[in-house]
BAVEXVO-894773 format. One line per 8 residues: number of its first residue (from 1); for each residue z, y, x negated of N, C-alpha, C. Coordinates in pm, 1 decimal, padded with zeros to 6 digits. Example, Ala and Ser with C-alpha at 12.3 -4.5 7.8 and 13.67 -1.06 7.14 Angstrom:
BAVEXVO-894773
1	00780.0 -00569.0 -01319.0 00780.0 -00450.0 -01230.0 00780.0 -00330.0 -01320.0; 00708.0 -00225.0 -01285.0 00714.0 -00106.0 -01367.0 00787.0 00003.0 -01290.0
This chain:
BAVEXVO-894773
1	00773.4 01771.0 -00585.8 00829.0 01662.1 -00664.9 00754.7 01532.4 -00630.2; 00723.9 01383.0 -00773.2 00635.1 01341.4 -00693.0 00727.8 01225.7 -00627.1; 00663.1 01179.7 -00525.6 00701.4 00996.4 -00509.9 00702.9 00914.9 -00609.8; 00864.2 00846.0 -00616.5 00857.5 00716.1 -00657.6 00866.2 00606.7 -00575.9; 00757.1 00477.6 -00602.6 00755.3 00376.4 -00525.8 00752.6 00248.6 -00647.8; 00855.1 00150.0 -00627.9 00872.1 00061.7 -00736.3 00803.6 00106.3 -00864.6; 00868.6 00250.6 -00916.2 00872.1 00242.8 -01029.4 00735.1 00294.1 -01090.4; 00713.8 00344.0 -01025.8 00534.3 00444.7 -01052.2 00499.7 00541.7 -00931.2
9	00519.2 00652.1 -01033.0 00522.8 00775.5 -00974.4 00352.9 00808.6 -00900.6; 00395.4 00840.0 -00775.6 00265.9 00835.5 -00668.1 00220.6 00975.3 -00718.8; 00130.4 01026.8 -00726.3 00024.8 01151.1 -00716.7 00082.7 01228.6 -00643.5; 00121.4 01398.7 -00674.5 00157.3 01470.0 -00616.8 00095.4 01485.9 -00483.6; 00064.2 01553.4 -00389.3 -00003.7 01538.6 -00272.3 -00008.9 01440.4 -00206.1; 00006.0 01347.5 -00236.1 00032.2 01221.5 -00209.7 00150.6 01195.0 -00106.8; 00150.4 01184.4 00036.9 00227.6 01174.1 00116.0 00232.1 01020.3 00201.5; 00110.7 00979.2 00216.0 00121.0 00837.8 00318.4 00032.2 00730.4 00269.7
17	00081.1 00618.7 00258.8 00033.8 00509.6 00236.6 -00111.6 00551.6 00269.8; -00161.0 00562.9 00364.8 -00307.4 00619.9 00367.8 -00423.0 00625.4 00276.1; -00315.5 00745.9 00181.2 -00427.6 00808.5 00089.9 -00375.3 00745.8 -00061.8; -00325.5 00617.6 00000.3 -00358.8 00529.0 -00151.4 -00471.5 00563.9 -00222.1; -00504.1 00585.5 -00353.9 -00610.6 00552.2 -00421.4 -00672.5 00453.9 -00416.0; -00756.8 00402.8 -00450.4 -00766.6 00270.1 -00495.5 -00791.7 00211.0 -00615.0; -00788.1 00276.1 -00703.7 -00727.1 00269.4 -00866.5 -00616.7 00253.3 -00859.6; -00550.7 00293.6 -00799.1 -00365.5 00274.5 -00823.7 -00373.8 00119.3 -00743.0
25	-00427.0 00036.0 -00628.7 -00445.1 -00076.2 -00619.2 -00462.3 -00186.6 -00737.3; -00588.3 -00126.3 -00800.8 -00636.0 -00203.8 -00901.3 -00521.0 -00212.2 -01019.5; -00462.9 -00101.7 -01041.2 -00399.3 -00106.0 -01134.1 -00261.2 -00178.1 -01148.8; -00243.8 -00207.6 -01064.0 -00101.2 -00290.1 -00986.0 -00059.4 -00441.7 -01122.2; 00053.3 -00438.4 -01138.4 00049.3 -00561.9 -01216.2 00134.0 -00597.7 -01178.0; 00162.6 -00733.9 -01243.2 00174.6 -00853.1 -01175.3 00357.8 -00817.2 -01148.6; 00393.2 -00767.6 -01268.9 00589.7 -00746.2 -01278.4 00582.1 -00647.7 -01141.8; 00483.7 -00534.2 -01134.4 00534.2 -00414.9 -01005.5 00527.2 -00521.9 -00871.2
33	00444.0 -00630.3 -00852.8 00410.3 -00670.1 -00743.9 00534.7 -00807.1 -00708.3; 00595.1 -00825.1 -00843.0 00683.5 -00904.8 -00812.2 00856.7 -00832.8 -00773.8; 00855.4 -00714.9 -00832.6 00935.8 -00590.0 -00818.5 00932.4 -00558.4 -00636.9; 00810.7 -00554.4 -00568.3 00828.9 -00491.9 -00455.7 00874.8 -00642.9 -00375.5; 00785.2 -00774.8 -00422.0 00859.8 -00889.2 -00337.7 00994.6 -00879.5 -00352.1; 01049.3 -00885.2 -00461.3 01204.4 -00895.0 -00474.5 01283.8 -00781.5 -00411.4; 01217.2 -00653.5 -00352.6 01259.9 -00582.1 -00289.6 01259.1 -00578.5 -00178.5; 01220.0 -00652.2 -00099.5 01134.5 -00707.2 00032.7 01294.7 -00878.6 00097.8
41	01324.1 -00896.2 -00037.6 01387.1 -00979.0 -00026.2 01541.1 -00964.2 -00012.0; 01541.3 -00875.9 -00123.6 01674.0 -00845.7 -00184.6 01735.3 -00687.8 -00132.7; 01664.5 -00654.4 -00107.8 01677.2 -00493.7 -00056.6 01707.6 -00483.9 00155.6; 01605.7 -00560.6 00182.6 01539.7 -00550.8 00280.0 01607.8 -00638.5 00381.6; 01632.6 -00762.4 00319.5 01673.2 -00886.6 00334.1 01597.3 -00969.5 00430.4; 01465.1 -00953.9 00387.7 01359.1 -01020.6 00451.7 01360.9 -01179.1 00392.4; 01363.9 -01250.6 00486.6 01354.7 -01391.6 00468.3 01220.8 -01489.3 00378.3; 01198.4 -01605.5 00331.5 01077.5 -01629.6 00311.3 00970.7 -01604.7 00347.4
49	00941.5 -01671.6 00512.8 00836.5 -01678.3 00554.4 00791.6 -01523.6 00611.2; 00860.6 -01436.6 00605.2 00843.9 -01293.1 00640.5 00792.3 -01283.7 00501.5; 00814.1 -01270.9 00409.9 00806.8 -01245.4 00254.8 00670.2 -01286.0 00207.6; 00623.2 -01428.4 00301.2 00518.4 -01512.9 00261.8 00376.3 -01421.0 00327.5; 00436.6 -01377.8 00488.0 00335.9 -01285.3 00598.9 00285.0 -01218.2 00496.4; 00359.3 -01089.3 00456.5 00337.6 -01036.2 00415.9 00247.9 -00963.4 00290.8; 00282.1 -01086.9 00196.1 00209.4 -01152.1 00080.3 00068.6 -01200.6 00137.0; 00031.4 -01261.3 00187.2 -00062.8 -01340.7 00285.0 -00146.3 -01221.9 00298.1
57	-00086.2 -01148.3 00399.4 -00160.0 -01002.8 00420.6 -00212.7 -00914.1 00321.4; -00125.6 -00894.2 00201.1 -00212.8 -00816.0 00075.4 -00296.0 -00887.4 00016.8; -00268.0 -01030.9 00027.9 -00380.5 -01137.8 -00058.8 -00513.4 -01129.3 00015.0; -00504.5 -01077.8 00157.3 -00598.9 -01100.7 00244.6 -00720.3 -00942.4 00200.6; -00619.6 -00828.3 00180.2 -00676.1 -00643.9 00173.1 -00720.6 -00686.8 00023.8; -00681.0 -00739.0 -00048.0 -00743.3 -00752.6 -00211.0 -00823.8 -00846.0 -00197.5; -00861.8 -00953.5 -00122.5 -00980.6 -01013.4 -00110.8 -01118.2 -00940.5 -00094.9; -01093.1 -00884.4 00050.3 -01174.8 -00815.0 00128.7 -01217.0 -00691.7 -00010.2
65	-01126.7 -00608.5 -00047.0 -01191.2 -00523.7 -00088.0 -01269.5 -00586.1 -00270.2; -01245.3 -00691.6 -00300.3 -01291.0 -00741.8 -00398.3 -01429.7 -00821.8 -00380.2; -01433.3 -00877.7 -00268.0 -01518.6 -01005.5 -00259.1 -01601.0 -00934.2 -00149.9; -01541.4 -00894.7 -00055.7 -01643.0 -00862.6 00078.5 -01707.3 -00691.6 00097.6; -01601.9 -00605.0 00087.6 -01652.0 -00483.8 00096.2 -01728.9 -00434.0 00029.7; -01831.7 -00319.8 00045.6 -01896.0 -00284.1 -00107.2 -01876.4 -00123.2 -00055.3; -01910.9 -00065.6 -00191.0 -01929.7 00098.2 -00165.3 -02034.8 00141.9 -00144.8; -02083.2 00253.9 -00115.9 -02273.1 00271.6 -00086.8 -02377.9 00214.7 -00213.3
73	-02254.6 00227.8 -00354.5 -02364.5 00154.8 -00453.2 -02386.2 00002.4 -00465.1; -02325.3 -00057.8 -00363.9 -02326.3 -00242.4 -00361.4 -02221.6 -00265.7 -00446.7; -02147.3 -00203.5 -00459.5 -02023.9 -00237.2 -00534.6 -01891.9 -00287.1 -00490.4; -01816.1 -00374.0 -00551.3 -01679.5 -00398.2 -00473.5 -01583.7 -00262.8 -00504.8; -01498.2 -00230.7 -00388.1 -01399.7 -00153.4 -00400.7 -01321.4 -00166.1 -00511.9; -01300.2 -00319.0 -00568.2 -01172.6 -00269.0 -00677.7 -01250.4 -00434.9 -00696.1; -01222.2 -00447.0 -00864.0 -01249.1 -00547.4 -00951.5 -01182.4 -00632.1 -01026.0; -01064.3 -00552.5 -01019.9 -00925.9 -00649.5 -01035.3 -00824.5 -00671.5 -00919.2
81	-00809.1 -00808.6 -00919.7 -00737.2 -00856.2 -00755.7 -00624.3 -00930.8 -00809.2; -00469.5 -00813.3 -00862.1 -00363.1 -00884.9 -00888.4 -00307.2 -00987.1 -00792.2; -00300.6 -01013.2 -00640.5 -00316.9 -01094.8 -00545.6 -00321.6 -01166.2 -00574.9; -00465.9 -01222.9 -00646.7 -00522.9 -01340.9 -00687.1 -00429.6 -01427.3 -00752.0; -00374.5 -01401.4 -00871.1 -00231.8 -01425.3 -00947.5 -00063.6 -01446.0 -00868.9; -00074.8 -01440.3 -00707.1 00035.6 -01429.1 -00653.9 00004.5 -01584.0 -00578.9; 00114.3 -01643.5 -00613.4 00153.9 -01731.3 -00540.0 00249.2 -01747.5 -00401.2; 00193.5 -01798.7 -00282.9 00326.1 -01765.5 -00169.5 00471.0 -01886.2 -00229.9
89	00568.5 -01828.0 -00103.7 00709.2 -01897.9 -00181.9 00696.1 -02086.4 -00069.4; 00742.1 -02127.5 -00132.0 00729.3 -02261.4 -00096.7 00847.8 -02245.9 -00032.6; 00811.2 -02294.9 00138.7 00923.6 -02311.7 00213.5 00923.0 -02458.2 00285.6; 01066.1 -02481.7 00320.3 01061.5 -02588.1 00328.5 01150.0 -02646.9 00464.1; 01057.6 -02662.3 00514.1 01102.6 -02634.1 00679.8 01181.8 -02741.3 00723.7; 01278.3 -02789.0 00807.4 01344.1 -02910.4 00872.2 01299.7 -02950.6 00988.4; 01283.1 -03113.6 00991.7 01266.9 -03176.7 01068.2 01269.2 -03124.5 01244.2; 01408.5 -03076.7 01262.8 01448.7 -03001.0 01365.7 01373.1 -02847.6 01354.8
97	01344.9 -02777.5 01281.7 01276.7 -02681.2 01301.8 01126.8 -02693.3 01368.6; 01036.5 -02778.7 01312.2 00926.6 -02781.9 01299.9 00924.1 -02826.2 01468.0; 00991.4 -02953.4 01518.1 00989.3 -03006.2 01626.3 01021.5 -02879.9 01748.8; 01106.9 -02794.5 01679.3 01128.1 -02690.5 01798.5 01011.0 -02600.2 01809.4; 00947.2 -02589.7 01708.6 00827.1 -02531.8 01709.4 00715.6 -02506.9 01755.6; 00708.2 -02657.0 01790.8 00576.8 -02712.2 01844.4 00610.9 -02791.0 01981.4; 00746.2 -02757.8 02003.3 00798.4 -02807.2 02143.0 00703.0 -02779.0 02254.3; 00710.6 -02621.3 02248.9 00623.4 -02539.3 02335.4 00448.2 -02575.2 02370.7
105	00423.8 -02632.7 02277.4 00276.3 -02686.2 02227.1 00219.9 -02811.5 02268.5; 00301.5 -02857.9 02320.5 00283.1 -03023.4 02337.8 00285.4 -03036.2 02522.4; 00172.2 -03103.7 02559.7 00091.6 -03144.9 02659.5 00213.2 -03257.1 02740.5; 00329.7 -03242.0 02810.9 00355.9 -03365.8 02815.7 00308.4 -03417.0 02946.5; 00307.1 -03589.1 02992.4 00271.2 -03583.1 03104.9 00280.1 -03527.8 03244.0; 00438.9 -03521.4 03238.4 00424.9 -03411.4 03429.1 00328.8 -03277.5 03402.0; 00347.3 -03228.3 03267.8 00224.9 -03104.8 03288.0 00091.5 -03115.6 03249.2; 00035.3 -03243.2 03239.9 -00068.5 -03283.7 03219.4 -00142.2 -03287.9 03370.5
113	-00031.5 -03365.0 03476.6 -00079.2 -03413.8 03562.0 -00068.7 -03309.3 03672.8; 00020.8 -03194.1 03609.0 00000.8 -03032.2 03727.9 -00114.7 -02974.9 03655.8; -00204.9 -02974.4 03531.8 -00274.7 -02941.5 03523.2 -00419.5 -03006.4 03564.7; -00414.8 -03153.0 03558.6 -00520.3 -03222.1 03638.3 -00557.8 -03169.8 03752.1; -00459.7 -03142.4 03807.9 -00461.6 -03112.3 03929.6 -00499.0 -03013.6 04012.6; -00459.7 -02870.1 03932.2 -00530.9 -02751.6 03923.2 -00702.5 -02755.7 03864.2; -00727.3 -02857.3 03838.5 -00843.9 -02787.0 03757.1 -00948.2 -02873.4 03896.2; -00853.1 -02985.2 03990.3 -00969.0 -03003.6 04046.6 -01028.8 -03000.3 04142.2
């Protein structure tokens, strides 16, 4: 029986992300790719910026195999990069978030001056 994955039936034999095609990449449109975000979201209950990683990351495998990789004939792997068409979600971080963030990051003087100190 085959796999269904958002709504398009995977190739019999077809067992692991692995042995994706890469026609079935190319062929990806824009509603299936907004289908698996909203499933990622709504299913999953993955937050924005998890939502955004993630996105980020396929925008990154449809680059590569569009722009950078080639096949032995100098060719790109795949020629259509639905990716390209994906926008990440605009998040919108608070004041207090960002500051806790970068708490960790920041040089202040007593550890400026235990690090002077070590280095000399």
């Amino acid at each position: 029986m085959p796999l269904q994955t958002a709504g398009r039936t995977v190739p019999q034999g077809v067992q692991k992300r692995t042995e994706m095609e890469l026609s079935t990449l190319e062929t990806l449109t824009i509603r299936e790719t907004e289908s698996f975000l909203s499933f990622l979201e709504y299913q999953l209950g993955n937050n924005k910026l998890t939502i955004n990683r993630k996105l980020s990351s396929l925008k990154s495998l449809f680059d590569y195999l569009q722009n950078k990789a080639e096949t032995i004939d100098l060719k790109p792997y795949i020629q259509r990069n639905v990716m390209a068409k994906m926008d990440l979600n605009a998040v919108k971080e608070s004041q207090e978030t960002i500051a806790n963030r970068i708490e960790g990051k920041i040089i202040f003087n007593t550890n400026y001056n235990d690090l002077y100190a070590l280095n000399r």
